[in-house]
LOMARLUM-72059 format. One line per field, with one value per residue (C-alpha): residue in one letter; y, x, z; residue number from 1. Coordinates in steps of 0.001 Angstrom, whole numbers, padded with zeros to 6 digits, always signed. Each point is the difference from the previous one (the first is absolute). Layout:
<rs>
rest	[A	...]
py	[Y	...]
px	[X	...]
pz	[Z	...]
nr	[NUM	...]
</rs>
This chain:
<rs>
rest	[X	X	X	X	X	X	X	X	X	X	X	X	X	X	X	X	X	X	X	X	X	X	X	X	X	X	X	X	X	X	X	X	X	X	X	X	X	X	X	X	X	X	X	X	X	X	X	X	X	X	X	X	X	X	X	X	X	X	X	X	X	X	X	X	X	X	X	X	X	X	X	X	X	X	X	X	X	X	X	X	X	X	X	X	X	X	X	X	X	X	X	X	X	X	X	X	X	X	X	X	X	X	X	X	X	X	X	X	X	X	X	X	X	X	X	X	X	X	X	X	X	X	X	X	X	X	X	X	X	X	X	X	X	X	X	X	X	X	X	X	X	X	X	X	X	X	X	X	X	X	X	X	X	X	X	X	X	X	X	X	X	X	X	X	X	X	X	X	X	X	X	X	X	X	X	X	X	X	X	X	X	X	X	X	X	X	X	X	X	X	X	X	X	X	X	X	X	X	X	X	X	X	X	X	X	X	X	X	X	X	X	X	X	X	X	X	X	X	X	X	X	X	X	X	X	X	X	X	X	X	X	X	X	X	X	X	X	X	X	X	X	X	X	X	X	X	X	X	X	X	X	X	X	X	X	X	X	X	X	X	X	X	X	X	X	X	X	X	X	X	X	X	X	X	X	X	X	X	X	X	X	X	X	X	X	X	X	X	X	X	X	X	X	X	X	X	X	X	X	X	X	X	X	X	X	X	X	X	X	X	X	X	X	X	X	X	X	X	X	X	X	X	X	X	X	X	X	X	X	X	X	X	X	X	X	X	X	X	X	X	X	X	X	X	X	X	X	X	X	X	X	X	X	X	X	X	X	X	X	X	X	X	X	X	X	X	X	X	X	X	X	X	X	X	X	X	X	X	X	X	X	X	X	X	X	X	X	X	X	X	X	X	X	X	X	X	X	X	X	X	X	X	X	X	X	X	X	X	X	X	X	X	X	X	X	X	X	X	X	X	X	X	X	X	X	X	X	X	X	X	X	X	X	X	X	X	X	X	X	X	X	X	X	X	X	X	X	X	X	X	X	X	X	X	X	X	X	X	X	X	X	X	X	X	X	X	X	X	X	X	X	X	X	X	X	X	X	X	X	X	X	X	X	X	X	X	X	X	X	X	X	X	X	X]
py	[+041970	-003177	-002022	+001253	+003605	-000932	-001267	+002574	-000792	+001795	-000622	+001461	+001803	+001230	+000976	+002077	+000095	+002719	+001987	-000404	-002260	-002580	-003154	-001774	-002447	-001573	-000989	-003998	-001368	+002406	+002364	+003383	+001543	+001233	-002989	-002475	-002439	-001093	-001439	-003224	-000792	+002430	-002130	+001374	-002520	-002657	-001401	+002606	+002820	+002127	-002510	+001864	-002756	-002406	+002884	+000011	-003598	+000021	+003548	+003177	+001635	+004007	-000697	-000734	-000026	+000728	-000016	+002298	-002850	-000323	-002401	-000917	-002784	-000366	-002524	-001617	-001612	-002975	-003139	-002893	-001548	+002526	-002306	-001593	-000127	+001123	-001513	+000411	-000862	-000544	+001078	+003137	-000057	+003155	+000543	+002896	+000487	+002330	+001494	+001713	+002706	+001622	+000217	-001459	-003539	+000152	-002177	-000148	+001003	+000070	-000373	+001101	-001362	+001533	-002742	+001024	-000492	-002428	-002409	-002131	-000324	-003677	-000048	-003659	+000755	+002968	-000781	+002860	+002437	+002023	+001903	+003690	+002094	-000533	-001406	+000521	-003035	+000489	-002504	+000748	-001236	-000576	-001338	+002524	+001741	+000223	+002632	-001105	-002707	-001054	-001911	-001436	-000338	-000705	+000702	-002755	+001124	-001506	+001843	+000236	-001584	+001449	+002785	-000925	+001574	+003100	+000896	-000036	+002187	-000829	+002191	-000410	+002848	-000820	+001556	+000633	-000943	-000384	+000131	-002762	+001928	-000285	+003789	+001263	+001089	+002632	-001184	+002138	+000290	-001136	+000202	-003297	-000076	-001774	+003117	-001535	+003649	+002101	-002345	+001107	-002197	-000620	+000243	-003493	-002428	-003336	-001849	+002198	+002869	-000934	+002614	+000239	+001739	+003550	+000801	+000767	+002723	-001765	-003543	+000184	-003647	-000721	-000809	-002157	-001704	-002551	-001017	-003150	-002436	+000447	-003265	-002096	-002849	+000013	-000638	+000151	-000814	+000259	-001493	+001420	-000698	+002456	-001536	-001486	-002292	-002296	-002636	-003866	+000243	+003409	+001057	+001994	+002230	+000067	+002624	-000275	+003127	-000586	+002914	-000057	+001714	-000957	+002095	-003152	-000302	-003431	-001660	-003042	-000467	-003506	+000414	-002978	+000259	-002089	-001353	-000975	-002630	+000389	+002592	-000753	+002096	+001530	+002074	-001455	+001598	-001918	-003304	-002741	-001099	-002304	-002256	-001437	+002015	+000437	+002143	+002056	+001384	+002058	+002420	+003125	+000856	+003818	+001225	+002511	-002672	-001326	+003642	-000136	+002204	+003823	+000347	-000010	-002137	+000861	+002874	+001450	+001454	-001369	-001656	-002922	-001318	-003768	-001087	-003777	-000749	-003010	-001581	-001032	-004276	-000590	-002058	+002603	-000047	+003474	+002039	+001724	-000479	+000659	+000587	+000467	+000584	+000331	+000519	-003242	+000842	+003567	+000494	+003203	+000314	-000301	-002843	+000981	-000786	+001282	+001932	-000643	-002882	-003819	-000239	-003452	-001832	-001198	+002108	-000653	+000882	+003883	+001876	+002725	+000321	-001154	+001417	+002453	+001086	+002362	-002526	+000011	+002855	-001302	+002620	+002560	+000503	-001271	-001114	-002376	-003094	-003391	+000266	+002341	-000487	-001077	+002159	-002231	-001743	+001967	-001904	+001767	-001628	+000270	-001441	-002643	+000965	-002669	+000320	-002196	+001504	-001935	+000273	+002607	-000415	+001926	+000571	+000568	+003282	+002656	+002109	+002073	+000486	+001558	-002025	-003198	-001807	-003497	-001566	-001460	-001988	+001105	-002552	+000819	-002275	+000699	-002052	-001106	+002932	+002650	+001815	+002278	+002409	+000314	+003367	-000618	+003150	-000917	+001233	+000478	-003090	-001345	-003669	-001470	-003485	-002288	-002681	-002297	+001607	+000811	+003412	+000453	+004095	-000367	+003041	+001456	+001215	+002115	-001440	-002415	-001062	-002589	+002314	+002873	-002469	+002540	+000237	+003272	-001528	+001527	-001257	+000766	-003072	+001625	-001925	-003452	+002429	-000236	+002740	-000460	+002404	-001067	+002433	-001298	+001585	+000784	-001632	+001509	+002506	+003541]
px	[-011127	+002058	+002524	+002433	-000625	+002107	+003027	+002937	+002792	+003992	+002988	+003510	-000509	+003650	+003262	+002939	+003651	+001349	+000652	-003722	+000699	-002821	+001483	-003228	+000469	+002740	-002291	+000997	-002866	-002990	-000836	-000874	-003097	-003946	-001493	-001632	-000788	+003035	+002021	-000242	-001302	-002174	-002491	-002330	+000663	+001698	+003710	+000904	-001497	+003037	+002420	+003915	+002305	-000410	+001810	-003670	-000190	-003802	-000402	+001552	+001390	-000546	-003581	-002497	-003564	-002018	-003599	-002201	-001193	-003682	-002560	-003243	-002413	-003159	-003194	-002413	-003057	-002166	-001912	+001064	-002884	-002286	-002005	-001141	-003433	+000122	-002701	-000696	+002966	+002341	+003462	+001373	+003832	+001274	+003662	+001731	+003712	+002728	+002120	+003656	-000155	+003229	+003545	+000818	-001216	-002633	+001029	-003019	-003813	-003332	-003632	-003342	-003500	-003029	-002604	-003412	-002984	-001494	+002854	+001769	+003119	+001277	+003479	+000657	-000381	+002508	+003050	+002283	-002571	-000988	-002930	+001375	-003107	-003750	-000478	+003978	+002181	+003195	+003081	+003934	+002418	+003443	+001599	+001813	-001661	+002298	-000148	-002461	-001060	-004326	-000740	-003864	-001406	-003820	-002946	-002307	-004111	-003032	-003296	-002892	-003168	-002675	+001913	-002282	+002213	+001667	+002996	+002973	+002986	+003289	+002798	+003373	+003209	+003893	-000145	+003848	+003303	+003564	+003536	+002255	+000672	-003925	-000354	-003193	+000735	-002364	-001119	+000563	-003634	-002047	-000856	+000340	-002572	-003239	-002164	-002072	-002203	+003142	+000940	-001020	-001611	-001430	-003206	-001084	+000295	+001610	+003441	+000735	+000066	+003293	+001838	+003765	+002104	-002210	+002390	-003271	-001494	-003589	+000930	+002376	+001654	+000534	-003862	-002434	-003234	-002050	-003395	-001582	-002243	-003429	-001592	-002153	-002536	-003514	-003189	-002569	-003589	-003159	-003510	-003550	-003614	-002264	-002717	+000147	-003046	-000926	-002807	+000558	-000620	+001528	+002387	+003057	+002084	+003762	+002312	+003782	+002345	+003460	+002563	+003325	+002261	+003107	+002054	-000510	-002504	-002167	-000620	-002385	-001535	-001574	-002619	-001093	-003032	-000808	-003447	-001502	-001918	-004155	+001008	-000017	+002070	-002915	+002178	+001416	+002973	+001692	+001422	+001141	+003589	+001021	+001772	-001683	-002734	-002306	-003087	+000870	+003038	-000486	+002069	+000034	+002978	+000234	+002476	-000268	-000982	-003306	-000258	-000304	+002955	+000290	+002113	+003769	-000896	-001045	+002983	+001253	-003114	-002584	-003012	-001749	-003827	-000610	-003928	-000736	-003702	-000990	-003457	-000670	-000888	-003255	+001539	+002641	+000007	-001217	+002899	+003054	+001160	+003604	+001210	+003842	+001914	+003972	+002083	+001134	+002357	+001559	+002481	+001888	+002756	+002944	-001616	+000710	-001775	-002438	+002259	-002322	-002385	-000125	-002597	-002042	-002505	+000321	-002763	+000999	+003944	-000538	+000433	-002655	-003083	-002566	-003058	-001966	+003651	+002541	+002027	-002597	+001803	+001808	+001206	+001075	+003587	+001362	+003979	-000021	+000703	-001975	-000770	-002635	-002647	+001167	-001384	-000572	-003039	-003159	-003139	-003388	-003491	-003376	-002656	-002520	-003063	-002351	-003272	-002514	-003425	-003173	-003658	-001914	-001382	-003436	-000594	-003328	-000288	-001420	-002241	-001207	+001925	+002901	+001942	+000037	+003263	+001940	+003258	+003092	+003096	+003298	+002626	+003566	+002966	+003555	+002667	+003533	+001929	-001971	-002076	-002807	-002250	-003424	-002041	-003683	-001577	-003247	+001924	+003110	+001588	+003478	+000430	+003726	-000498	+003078	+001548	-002928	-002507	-003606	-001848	-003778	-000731	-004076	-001342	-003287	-002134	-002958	-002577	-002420	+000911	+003245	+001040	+000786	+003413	+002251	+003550	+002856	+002997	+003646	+003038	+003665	+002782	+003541	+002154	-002261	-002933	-003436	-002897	-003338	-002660	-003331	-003032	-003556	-002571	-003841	-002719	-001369	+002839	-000743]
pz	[-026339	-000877	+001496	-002577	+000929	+003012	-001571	-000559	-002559	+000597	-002481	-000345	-002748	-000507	+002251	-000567	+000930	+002429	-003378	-000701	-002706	-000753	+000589	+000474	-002900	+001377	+003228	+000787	-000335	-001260	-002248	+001388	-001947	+000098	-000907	+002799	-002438	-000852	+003293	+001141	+003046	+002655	+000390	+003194	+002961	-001952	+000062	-002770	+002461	+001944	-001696	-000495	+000229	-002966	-002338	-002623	-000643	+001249	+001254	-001396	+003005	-001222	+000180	+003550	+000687	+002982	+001181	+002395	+002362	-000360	+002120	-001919	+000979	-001726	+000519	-001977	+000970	-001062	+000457	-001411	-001374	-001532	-001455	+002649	+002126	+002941	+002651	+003885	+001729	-002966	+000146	-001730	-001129	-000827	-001083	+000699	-001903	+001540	-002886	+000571	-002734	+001600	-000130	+003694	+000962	+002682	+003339	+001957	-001125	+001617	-001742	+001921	-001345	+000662	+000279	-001207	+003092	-002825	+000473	+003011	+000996	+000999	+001426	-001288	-003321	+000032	+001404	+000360	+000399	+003150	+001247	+000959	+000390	-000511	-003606	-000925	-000094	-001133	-001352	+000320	-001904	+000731	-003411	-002235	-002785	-002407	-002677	-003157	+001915	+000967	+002671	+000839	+003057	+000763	+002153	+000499	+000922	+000640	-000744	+002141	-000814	-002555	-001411	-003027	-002994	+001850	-001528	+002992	-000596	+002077	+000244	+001179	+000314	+000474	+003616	+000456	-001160	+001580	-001030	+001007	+003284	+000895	-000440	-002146	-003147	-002259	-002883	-003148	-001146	+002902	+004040	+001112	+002797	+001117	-000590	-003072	-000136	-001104	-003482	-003710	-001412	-003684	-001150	-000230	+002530	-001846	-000816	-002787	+002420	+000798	-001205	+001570	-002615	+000714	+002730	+002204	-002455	-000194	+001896	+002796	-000555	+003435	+000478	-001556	-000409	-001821	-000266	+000761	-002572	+001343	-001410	+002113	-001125	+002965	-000932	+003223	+000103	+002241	-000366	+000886	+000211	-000199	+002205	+003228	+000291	-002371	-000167	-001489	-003915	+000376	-003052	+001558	-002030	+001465	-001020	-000597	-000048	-001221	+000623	-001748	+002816	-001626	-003230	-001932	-002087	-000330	-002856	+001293	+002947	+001503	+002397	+002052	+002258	+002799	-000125	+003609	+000299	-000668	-002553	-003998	-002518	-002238	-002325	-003182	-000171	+002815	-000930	+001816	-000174	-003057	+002338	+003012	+000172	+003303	+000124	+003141	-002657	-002549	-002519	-001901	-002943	-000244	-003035	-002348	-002708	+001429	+000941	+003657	+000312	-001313	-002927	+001355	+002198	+003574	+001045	+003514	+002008	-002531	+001736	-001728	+001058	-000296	+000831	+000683	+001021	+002234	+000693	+004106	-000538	+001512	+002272	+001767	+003542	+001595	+001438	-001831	-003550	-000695	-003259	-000807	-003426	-000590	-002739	-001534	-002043	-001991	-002438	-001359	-003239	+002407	+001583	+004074	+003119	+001999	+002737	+003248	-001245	-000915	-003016	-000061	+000736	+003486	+001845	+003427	+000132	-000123	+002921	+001349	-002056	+002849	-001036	+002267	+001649	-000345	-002258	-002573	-001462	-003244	-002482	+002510	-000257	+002987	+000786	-002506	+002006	-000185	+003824	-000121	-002249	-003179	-002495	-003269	+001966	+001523	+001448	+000189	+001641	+000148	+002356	-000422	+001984	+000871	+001509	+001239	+000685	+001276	-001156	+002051	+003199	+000515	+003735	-000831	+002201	-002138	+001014	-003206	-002937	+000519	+003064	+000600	+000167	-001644	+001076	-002460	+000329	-001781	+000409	-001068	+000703	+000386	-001605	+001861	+001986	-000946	+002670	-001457	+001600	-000656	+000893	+000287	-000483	+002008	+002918	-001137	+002379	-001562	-000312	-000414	-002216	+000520	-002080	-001898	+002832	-001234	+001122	-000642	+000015	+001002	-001697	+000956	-003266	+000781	-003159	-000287	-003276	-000546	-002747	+002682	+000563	-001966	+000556	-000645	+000532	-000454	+000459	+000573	+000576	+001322	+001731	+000607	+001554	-001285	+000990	-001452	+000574	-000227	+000157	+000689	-002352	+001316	-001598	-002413	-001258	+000985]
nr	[1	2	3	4	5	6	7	8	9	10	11	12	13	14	15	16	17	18	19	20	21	22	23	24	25	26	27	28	29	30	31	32	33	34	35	36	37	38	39	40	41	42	43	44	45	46	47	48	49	50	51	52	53	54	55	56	57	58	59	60	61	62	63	64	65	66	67	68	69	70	71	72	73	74	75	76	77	78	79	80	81	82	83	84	85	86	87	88	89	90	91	92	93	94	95	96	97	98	99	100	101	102	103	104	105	106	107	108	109	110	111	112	113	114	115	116	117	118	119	120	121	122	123	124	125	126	127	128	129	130	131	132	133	134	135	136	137	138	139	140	141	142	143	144	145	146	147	148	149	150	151	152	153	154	155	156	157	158	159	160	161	162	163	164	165	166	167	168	169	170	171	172	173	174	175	176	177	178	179	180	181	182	183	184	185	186	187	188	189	190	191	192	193	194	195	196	197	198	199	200	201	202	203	204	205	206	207	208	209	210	211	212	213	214	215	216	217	218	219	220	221	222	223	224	225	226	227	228	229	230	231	232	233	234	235	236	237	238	239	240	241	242	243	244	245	246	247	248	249	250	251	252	253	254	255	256	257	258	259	260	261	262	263	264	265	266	267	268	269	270	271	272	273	274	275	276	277	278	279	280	281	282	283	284	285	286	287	288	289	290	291	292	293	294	295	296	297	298	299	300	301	302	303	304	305	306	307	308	309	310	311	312	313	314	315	316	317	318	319	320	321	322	323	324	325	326	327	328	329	330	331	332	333	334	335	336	337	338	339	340	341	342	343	344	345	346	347	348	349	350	351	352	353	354	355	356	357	358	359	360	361	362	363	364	365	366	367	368	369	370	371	372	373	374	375	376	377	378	379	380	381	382	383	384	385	386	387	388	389	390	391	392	393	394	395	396	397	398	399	400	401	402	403	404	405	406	407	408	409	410	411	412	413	414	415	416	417	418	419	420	421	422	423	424	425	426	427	428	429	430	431	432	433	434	435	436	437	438	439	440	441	442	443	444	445	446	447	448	449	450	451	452	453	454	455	456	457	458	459	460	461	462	463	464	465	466	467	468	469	470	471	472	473	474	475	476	477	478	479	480	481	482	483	484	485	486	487	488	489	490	491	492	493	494]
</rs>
């Protein structure tokens, strides 16, 4: 149904005397007939409309028209930039327009939003607007709605961190509307209400499901929704070793994983890693940097054209391993070796930021990332903030075990061939703040070594021959503890 099915038309059509004579042509100021398209006038709500007095200068006085009064409002929702990226803790707008598709202007109207648990409300930025009931917040408006006319309002929402992509819908519904005496008023096609379960809807969820000329059939127009752009640029990376004691001379093979946990796909990556001192870059692949180099610096381009990166680039949830391999100097101090990388620099087609890191080059303005503790965790998807442990930077470490063993002592206390004992020194030294504990396995007695303190384990071999000084040692460092088993072999092997 239309508008103009509403609208009835009358005319005098004719008249007659009290001899039933038609005398209707010699009406003052009309012409009596059948046809409504030929008076002047009638126009629906306008001067001309219920004039009688100006004798058919602007309005033919045989003819009226009239209307069935009719109250229609109708919504329409959507966001006002859909182009744009959307990151952690960016703002939302969405617009939501009130239309007055009836025949009676609208005095006061109401509008109830249903804010998705993936967004939050901030009263500052949404003036006007009220919280009613768990996630419903609802704006009133007290300015006319006159008929044919739109008026915007808008809902302004942050989203939560690390949503990574998701598409958000939002909904809103025109909750009630009033006369001019404040009393509710039913819409013609519609339930005004904040029941957003009881609404048809379309099929797709988008700004051209705005239907509002369906009269309700397959959209009631009261109520609508819109989805959010789910584009995000984060890149995160972590680093690993996959030994834990190393020897000087020792070549160490680091590994880099790079996670794309953003919907934006990279198109070159610059890795920087951070050499620590007594180590030496061995691979050829890593550079220096063209301006001001330094040795304890060096990068890696990855792009699809030096193929480093897949083909497309490196997309949402795709997973990219980087190796670099380092040689322990000769001269390294014993003690642990900490190795740390971070993404210098990354760059996409719509050329956006990182949404919870700061790319460079700097390697000691990242938060978290100790290594050994909980905040050597980079890549897990955390609440995206830069107070945690910021996840474009990942240390990893190994340990530099250094032993000192003496020449055998034969105690000269044999008494056939197969006893007879000899005594050695291991010496192992500790470096500044670290506290290690050494586990003698002669009788299993636990010595703490403190800072730059020397320990000598005296190990009793049973052999007569200085080559019965052999040595299993293993080793696990974990948070700045050493324990070294040593196991004393008899002489000769059995």
């Amino acid at each position: 149904m239309v508008l103009a099915d509403l609208i009835n038309t009358a005319e005098v059509s004719n008249f007659t005397d009290v001899n039933n004579k038609t005398i209707g042509q010699y009406d003052y100021d009309s012409t009596p007939d059948q046809n409504p398209s030929n008076d002047l006038g009638s126009e629906l709500g306008k001067s001309t409309d219920d004039q009688i007095n100006d004798h058919g200068t602007i309005d033919e006085d045989d003819e009226d028209i009239a209307d069935v009064g009719l109250y229609d409002v109708a919504s329409s929702k959507s966001l006002k930039d859909r182009n744009a990226f959307i990151s952690s803790r960016d703002t939302t707008v969405f617009y939501i327009d009130v239309i007055n598709q009836g025949n009676r202007d609208i005095e006061h109207y109401s509008v109830t939003d249903q804010v998705d648990t993936n967004f939050l409300f901030y009263a500052p930025f949404n003036p006007g607007w009220s919280n009613t009931v768990d996630n419903l917040y609802t704006y009133t408006s007290s300015e006319p709605l006159k008929v044919g006319e739109t008026k915007r309002i808008q809902i302004v929402l942050l989203f939560k961190p690390k949503r990574n992509g998701t598409r958000i819908s939002n909904f809103a519904e025109i909750c009630e509307i009033k006369d001019a005496n404040g009393d509710a008023i039913q819409d013609y096609d519609s339930s005004p209400d904040k029941d957003f379960t009881n609404d048809k809807i379309g099929t797709t969820l988008d700004d051209k499901n705005d239907n509002v000329n369906d009269h309700g059939e397959i959209d009631e127009d009261d109520h609508d929704g819109s989805i959010t752009n789910p584009d995000n640029f984060d890149l995160a990376l972590f680093k690993e070793v996959g030994v834990r004691v190393v020897e000087k001379g020792d070549i160490v093979p680091w590994t880099i994983k790079i996670i794309n946990q953003g919907t934006v796909t990279a198109t070159e990556i610059v890795i920087v890693d951070y050499l620590p001192e007594g180590v030496t870059k061995v691979d050829p692949d890593w550079k220096q940097a063209d301006v001001n180099p330094t040795p304890r610096k060096v990068y890696l381009v990855l792009n699809e054209k030096n193929g480093r990166l897949p083909i497309g680039g490196l997309k949402f949830k795709d997973t990219l391993l980087v190796d670099i391999q380092t040689r322990i100097d000769l001269s390294r101090k014993a003690g642990p070796i900490v190795n740390g990388a971070e993404i210098y620099s990354a760059k996409n087609e719509f050329n956006i930021a990182d949404e919870d890191s700061r790319p460079d080059d700097i390697d000691n303005n990242d938060d978290g990332g100790f290594v050994f503790e909980d905040t050597d965790r980079a890549g897990s998807i955390d609440l995206g903030d830069l107070f945690d442990d910021e996840d474009d930077a990942d240390p990893a470490g190994v340990f530099l075990l250094e032993l000192k063993n003496d020449d055998c002592e034969c105690l000269n206390n044999a008494t056939n061939s197969l006893n007879g004992q000899f005594r050695t020194h291991l010496t192992l030294q500790s470096r500044a703040e670290e506290v290690w504990r050494v586990i003698a396995q002669v009788d299993y007695m636990m010595i703490q070594v403190h800072c730059h303190q020397q320990v000598q384990c005296h190990c009793i071999g049973r052999g007569t021959s200085p080559r019965s000084n052999q040595w299993s040692i293993g080793f696990l460092w974990y948070l700045r503890e050493a324990y070294i088993r040593s196991s004393i072999l008899n002489y000769p092997p059995k």
